[in-house]
Residue frames relative to the residue before (quaternion, step in Angstrom):
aa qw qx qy qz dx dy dz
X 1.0000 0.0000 0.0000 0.0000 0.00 0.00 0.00
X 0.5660 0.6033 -0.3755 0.4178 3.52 1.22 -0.37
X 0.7109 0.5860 -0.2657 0.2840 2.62 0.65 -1.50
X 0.5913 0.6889 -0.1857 0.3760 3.27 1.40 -1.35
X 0.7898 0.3499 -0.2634 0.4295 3.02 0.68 -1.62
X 0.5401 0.5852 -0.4754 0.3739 3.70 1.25 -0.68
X 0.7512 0.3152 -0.4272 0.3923 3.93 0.47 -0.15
X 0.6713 0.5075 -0.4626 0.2787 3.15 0.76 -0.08
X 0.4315 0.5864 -0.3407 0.5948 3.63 1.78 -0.18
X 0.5580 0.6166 -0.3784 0.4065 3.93 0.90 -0.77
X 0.8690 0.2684 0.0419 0.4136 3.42 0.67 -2.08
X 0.6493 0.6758 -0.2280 0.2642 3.12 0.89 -1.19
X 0.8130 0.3263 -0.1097 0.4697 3.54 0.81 -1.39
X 0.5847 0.4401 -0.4557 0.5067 3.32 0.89 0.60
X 0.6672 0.4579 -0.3306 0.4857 3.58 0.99 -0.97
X 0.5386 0.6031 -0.2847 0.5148 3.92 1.02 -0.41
X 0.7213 0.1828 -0.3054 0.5941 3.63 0.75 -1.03
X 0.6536 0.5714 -0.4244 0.2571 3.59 0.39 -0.37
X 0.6803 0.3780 -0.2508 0.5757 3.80 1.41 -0.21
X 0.8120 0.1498 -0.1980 0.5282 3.38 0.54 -0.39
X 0.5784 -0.5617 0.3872 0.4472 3.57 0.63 0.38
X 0.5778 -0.5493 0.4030 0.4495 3.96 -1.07 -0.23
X 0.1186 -0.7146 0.6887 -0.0309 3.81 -0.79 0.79
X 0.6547 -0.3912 0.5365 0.3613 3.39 -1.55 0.37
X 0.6767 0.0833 0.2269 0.6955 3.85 0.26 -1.89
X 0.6258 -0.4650 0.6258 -0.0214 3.10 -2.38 1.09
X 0.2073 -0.6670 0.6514 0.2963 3.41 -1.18 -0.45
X 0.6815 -0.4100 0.3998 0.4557 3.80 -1.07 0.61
X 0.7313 0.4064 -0.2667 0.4785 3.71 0.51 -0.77
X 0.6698 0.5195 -0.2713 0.4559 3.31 0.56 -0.83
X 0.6893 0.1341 -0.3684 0.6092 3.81 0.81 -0.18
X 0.2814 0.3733 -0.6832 0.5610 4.19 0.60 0.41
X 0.8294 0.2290 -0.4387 0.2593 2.92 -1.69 -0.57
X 0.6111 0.5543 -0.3432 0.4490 3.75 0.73 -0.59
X 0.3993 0.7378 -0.1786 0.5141 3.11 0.92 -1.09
X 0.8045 0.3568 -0.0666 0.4701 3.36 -0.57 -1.84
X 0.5274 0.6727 -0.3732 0.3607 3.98 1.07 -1.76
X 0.9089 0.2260 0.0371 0.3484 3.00 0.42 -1.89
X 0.3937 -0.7715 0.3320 0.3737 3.33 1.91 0.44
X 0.0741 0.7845 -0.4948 0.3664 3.48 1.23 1.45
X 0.3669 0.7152 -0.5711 0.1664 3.86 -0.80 1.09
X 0.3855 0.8216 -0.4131 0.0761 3.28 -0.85 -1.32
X 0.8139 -0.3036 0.2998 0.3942 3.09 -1.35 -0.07
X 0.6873 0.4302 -0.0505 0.5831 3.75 0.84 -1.49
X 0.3726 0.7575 -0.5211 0.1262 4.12 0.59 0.29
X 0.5207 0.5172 -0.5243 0.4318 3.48 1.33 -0.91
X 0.6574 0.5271 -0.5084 0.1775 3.73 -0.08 -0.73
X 0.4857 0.7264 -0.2647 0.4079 3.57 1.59 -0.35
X 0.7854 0.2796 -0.0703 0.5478 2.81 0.66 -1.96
X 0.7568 0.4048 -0.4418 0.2612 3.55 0.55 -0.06
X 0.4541 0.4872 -0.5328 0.5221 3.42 1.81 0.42
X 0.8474 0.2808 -0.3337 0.3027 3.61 -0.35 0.16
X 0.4492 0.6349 -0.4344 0.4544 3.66 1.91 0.31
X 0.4624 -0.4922 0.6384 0.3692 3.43 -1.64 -0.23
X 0.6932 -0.2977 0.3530 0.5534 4.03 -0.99 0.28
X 0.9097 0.3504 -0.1003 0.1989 2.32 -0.15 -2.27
X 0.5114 0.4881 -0.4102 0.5762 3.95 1.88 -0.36
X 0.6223 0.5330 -0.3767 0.4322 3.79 0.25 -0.38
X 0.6305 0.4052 -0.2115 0.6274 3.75 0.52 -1.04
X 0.5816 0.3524 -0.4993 0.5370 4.38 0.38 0.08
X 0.7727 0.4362 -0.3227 0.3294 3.50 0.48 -1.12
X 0.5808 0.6780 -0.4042 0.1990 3.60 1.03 -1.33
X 0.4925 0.7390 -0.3398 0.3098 3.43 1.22 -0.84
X 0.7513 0.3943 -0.0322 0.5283 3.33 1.25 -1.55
X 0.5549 0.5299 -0.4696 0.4368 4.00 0.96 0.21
X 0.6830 -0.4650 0.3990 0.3976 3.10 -1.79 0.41
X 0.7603 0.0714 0.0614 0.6427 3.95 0.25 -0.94
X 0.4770 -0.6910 0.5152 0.1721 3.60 -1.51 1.48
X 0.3221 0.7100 -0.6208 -0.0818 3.47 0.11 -0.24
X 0.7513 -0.3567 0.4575 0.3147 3.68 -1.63 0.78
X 0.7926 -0.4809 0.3645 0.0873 2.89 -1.48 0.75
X 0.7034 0.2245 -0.0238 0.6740 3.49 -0.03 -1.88
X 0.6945 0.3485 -0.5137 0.3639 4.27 -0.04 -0.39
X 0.5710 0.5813 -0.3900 0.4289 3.31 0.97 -0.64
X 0.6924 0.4169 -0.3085 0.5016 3.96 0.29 -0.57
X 0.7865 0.2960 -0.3302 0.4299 3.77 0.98 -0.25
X 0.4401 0.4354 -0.6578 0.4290 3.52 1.28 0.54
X 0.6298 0.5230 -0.4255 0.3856 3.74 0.50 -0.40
X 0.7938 0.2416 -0.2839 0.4806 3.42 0.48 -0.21
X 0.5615 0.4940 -0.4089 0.5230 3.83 0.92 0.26
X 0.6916 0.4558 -0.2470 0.5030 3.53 1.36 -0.12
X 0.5705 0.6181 -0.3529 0.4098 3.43 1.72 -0.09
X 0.4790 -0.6530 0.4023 0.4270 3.41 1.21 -0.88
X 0.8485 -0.0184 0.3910 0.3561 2.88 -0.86 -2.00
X 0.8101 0.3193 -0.0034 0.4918 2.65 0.93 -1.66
X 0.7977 -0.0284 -0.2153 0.5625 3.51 1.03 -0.02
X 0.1107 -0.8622 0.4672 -0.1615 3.74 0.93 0.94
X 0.8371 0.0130 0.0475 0.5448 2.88 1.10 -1.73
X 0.0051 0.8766 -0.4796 0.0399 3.04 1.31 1.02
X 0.1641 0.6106 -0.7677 0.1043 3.52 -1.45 1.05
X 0.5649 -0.6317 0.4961 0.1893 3.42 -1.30 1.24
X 0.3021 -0.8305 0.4519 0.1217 3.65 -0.48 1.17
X 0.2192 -0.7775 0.4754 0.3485 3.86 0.29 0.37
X 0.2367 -0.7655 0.5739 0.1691 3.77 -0.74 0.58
X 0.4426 -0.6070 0.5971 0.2812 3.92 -0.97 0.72
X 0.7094 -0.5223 0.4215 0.2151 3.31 -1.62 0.84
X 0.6305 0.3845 -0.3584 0.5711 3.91 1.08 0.17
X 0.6489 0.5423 -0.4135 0.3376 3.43 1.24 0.11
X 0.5129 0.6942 -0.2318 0.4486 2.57 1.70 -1.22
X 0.8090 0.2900 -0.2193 0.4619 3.33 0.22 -1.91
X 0.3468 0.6725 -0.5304 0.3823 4.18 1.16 -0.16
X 0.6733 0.5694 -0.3219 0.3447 3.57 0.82 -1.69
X 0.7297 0.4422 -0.0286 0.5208 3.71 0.39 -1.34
X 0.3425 -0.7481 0.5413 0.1730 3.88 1.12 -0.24
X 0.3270 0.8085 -0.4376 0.2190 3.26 0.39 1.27
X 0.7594 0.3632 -0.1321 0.5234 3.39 -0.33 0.61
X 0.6643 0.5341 -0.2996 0.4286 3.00 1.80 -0.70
């Protein structure tokens, strides 16, 4: 389960803020497709989706994952497996001049 949650703390939250910018919560698709990007699955997936779901999207999906695991333990193997650097991982929303700064637009 470590092992898991370290990659999903590895890949996940950069490739998540890097396409859709930084949000509080994801959509079910939006960490699928990540997921999928980085050929991310297994046994241990809720710990993924349930750091980047809302409750109430996480608890529709849980039905459909390989292994249930709760909610709140799930979000702290993900963050007890981040370290330092994403320990306390919350998704920062960036403003449109950051965004378009990123990609050199306008410029």
């Amino acid at each position: 389960m470590r092992r898991a949650a370290r990659k999903y703390v590895k890949y996940l939250p950069g490739y998540l803020q890097a396409n859709w910018g930084g949000s509080e919560f994801y959509t079910t698709g939006q960490v699928r497709a990540a997921l999928d990007h980085w050929h991310l699955g297994g046994r241990y997936v809720a710990i993924a989706y349930a750091a980047f779901l809302s409750e109430a999207d996480y608890m529709e999906i849980a039905p459909e994952l390989p292994l249930l695991i709760a909610y709140e333990p799930a979000r702290a193997a993900f963050c007890r497996e981040g370290g330092s650097q994403w320990g306390a991982y919350k998704q920062a929303p960036i403003t449109n001049e950051q965004a378009a700064s990123r990609y050199f637009a306008g410029s």
